[in-house]
C-alpha positions in Angstrom: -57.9 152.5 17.4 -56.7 155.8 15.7 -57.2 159.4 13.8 -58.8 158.8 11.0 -59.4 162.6 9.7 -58.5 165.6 11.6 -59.9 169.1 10.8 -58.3 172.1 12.5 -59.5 175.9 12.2 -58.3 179.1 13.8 -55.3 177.4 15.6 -52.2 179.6 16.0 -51.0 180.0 12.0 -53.5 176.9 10.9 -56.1 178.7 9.1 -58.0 175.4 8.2 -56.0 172.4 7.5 -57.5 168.7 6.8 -55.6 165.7 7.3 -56.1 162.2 6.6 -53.4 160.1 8.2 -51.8 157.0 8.2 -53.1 154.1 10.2 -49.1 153.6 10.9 -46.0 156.1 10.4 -46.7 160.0 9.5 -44.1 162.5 9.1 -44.7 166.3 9.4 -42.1 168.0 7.4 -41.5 172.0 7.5 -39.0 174.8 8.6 -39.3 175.9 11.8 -42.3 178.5 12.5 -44.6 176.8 9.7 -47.2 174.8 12.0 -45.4 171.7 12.1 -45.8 171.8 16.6 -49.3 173.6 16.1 -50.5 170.3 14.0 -49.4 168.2 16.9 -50.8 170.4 19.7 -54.0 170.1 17.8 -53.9 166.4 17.9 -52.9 166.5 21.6 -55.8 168.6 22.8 -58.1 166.2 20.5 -57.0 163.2 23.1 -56.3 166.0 26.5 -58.0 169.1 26.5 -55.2 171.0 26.3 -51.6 171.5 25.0 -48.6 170.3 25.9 -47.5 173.8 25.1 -49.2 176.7 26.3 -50.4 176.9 29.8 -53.2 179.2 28.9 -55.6 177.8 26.1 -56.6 181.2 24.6 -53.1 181.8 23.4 -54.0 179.0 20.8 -56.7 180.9 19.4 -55.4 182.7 15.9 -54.5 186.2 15.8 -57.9 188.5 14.9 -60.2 185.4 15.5 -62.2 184.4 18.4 -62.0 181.0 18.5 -60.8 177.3 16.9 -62.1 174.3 16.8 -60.5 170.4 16.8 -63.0 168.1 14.8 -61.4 164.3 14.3 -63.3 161.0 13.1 -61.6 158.0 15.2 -61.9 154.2 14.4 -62.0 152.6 18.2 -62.4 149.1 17.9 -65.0 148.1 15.3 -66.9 152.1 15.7 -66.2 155.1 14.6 -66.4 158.3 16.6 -66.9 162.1 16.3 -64.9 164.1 18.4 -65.0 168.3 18.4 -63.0 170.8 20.5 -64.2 174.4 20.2 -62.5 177.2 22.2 -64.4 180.6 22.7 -65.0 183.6 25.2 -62.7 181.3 27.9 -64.3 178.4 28.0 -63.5 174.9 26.1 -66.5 172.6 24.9 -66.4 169.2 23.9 -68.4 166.6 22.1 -68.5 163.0 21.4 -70.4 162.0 18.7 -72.9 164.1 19.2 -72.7 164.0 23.4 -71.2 166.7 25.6 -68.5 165.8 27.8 -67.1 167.7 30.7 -63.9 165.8 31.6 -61.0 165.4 30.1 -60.3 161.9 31.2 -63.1 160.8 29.0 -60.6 162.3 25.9 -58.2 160.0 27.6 -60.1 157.0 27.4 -61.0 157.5 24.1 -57.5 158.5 22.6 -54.5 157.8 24.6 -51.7 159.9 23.3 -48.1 160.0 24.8 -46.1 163.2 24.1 -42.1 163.0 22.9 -40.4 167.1 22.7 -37.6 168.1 22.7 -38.0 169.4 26.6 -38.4 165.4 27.8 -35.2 166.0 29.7 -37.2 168.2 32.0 -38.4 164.3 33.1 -35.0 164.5 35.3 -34.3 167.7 36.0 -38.0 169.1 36.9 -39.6 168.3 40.3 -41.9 165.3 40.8 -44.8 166.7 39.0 -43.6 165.7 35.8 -42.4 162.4 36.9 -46.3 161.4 38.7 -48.2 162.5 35.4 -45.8 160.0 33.5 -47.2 157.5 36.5 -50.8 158.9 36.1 -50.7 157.9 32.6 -50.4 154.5 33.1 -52.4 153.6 36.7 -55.2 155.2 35.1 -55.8 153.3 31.6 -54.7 149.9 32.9 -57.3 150.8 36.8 -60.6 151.4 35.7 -60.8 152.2 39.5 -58.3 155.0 39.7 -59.9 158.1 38.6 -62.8 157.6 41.0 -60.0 157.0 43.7 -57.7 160.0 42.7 -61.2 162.4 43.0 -62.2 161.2 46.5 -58.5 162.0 47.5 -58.4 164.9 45.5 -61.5 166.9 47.2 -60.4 165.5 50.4 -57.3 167.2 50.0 -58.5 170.5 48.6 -60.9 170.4 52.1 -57.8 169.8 54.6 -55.8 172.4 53.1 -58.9 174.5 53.4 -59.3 174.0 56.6 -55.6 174.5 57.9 -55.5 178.0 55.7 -58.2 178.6 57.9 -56.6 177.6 61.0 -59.8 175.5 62.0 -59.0 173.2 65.4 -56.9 170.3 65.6 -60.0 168.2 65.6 -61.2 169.5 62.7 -58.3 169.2 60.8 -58.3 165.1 62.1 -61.9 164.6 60.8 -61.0 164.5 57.5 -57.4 162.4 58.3 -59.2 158.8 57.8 -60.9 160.0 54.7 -57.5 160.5 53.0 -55.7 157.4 53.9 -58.7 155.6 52.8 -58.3 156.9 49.3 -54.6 157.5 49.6 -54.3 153.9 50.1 -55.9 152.6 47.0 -54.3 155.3 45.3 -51.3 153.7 46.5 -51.6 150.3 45.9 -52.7 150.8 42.1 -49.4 153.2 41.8 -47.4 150.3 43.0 -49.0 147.3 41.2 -48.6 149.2 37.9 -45.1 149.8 38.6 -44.1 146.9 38.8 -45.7 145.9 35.9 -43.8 148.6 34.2 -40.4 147.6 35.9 -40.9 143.5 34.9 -41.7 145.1 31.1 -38.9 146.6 31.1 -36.5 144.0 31.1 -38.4 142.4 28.2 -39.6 145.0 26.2 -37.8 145.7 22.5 -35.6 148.4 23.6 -34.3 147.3 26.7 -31.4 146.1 25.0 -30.9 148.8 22.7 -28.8 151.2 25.2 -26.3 149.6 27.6 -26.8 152.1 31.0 -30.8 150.9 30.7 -29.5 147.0 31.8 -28.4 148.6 34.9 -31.4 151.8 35.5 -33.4 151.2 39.0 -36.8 152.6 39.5 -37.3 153.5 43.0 -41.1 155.0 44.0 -41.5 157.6 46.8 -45.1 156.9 47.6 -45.0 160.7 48.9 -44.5 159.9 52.8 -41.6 157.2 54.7 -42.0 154.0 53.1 -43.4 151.4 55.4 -44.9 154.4 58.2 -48.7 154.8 58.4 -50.0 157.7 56.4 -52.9 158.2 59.2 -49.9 158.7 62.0 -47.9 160.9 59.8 -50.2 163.0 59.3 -51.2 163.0 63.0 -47.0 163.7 63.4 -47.2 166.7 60.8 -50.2 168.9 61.8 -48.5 171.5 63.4 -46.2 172.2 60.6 -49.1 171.6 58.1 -50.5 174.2 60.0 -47.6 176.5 59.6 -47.0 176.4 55.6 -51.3 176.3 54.9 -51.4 172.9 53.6 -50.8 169.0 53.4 -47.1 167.6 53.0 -48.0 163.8 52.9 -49.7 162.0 50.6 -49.7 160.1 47.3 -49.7 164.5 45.6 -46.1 164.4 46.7 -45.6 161.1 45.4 -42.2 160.2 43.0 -40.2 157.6 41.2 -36.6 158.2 41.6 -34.3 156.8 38.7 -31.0 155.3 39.7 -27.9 154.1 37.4 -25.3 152.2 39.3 -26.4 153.7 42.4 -26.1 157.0 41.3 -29.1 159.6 39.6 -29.5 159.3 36.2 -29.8 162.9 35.4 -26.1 163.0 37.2 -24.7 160.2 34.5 -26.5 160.3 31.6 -26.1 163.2 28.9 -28.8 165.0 27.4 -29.0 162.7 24.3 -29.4 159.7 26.5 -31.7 161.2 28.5 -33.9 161.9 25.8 -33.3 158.4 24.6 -34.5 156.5 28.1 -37.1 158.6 28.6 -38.8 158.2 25.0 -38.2 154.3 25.5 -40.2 154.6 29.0 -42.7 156.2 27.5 -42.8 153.5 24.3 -42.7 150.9 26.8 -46.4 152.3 28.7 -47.7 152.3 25.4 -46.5 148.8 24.3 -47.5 147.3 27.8 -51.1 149.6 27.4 -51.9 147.7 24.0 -51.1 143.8 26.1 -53.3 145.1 29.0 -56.0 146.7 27.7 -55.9 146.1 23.6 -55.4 150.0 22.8 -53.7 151.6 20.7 -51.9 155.3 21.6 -51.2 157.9 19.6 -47.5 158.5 19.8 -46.9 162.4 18.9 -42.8 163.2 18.6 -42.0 167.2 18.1 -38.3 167.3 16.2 -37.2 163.9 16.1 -33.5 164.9 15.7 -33.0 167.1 18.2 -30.4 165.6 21.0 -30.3 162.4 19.4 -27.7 160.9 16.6 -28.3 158.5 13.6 -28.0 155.4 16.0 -30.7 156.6 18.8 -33.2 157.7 15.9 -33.0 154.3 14.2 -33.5 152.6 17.9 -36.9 154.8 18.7 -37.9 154.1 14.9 -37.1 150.2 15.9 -39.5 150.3 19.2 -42.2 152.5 17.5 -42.7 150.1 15.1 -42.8 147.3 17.3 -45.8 149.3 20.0 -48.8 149.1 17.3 -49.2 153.1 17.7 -50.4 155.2 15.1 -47.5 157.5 15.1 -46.9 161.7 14.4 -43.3 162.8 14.0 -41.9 166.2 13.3 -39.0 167.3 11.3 -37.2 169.8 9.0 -36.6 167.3 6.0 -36.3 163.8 5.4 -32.9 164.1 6.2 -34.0 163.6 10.0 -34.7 160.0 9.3 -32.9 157.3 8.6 -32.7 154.2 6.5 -35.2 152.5 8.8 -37.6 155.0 7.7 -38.5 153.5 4.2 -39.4 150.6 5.9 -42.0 151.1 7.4 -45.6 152.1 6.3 -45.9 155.8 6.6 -47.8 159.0 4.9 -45.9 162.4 4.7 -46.9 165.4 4.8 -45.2 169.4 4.2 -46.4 172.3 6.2 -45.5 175.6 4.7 -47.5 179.0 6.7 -49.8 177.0 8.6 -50.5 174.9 5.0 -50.7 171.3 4.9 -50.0 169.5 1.6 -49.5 165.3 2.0 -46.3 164.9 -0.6 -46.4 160.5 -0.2 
């Protein structure tokens, strides 16, 4: 599994660039403002249907155009695929090899990418949200039964909080109570089973020995209501203060994981470099533990590989990179962001200069 050619047109200061990448290593080299990010945005909405940028996909579309459009060929397996993204007049259309698609989850399945930026400390110091899509991730390429699971909850959900913005009766309200928990449930039980897959990986995996606070990191999940209560009864127990704030506290929506060093939070001990570190070995280790489940590949995309993090932790994420079977995108201002490890290992380069892109090696 990976990008074999990527075509981009009309994306932020990419005019039109082609790129044929490496099966392994590819560095992105540039000064900052060139396209380096815009490259890897493009390669992320190839695999999501969106950036990991921009909250509004129009702002994506070049200046004095009115749209751009992703094209990428893709070895899966033994067959190769044809994947387009076009943006226009607000809405985002998709094809696969020659099919229309209308969720993004079926990008997912196809190309799983995992996102390192220099904002990954937000992983601590944001709410939960960004914590549950790091779980989502995982539970839903290693469950082939998630998504339905997570859409039955989902519409549930969207008609209970409906309801109690209405201010419909109490029995109203309950109707739809034993349709959650159903789905909640399963939701659940494949949030836990893949976390503790995760949490056994973890003490295995190649960079587990790499940093010493990781030997002593605890994982604690919040399934989003008290552990070990009944999810029906709560929120039987809630209803009049769901009532009061429009919509539904509990459930696996509020769900977390809570990371603990020594007892105490990790974004309370650990500096910004080290966060950055733990989190970008987390997110190595889903990929690594992806490829023994399931026999896929990721993309792993890394946006400014210096930034927060000295000579030792570069050669460390270089180390576990190598060692997941990822084809693998990395940003930087010059080769001087590497280190020695870098020569190594099989890799293309390539220099952006105003949204140009010339491969150098």
């Amino acid at each position: 599994m990976g990008l074999i050619q990527l075509n981009v047109s009309n994306l932020r200061n990419i005019t039109q660039a082609t790129l044929s990448p490496h099966p392994a290593f590819n560095l992105i080299t540039g000064i900052n403002g060139s396209g380096k990010t815009s490259l890897l945005e493009a390669i992320y909405f190839l695999g999501r249907g969106r950036s990991f940028k921009a909250a509004n996909n129009e702002r994506l579309i070049q200046k004095g155009k009115s749209e751009f459009i992703i094209t990428g060929r893709i070895q899966l397996n033994d067959r190769e695929l044809q994947l387009g993204i076009q943006r226009a007049n607000k809405r985002t259309r998709i094809r696969l090899s020659g099919q229309t698609i209308t969720r993004a989850s079926q990008l997912t399945e196809v190309l799983p990418i995992q996102i390192i930026e220099p904002s990954l400390h937000a992983f601590f110091e944001q709410g939960p949200d960004v914590r549950r899509r790091f779980l989502e991730w995982g539970v839903f390429h290693v469950e082939p039964r998630y998504e339905q699971a997570w859409r039955n909850y989902r519409r549930v959900l969207q008609q209970r909080n409906a309801a109690l913005k209405a201010h419909w009766g109490r029995a109203a309200i309950i109707q739809w109570d034993a349709l959650l928990v159903e789905s909640a449930v399963k939701i659940n039980t494949y949030r836990q089973a893949y976390l503790e897959k995760i949490a056994c990986f973890l003490h295995e995996f190649p960079g587990q020995h790499a940093i010493d606070f990781m030997q002593d990191m605890e994982m604690e999940y919040y399934p989003g209501w008290k552990r070990g209560a009944d999810l029906g009864e709560v929120l039987t127990a809630s209803l009049d203060s769901d009532f009061t704030r429009g919509f539904t506290q509990s459930g696996p929506h509020r769900a977390d994981i809570r990371f603990r060093i020594g007892g105490d939070r990790g974004r309370d001990v650990l500096s910004r470099g080290q966060q950055k570190l733990f989190i970008s070995l987390l997110f190595l280790a889903q990929s690594i533990l992806l490829k023994k489940l399931t026999g896929k590949r990721s993309l792993i995309l890394i946006d400014d590989l210096a930034a927060e993090l000295d000579e030792t932790s570069r050669t460390t994420l270089l180390r576990v990179l190598l060692s997941t079977d990822s084809q693998v995108f990395i940003t930087a201002t010059s080769l001087d962001a590497l280190t020695g490890l870098w020569d190594e290992l099989p890799h293309a380069v390539f220099h952006v200069e105003h949204g140009n892109i010339e491969q150098v090696i």
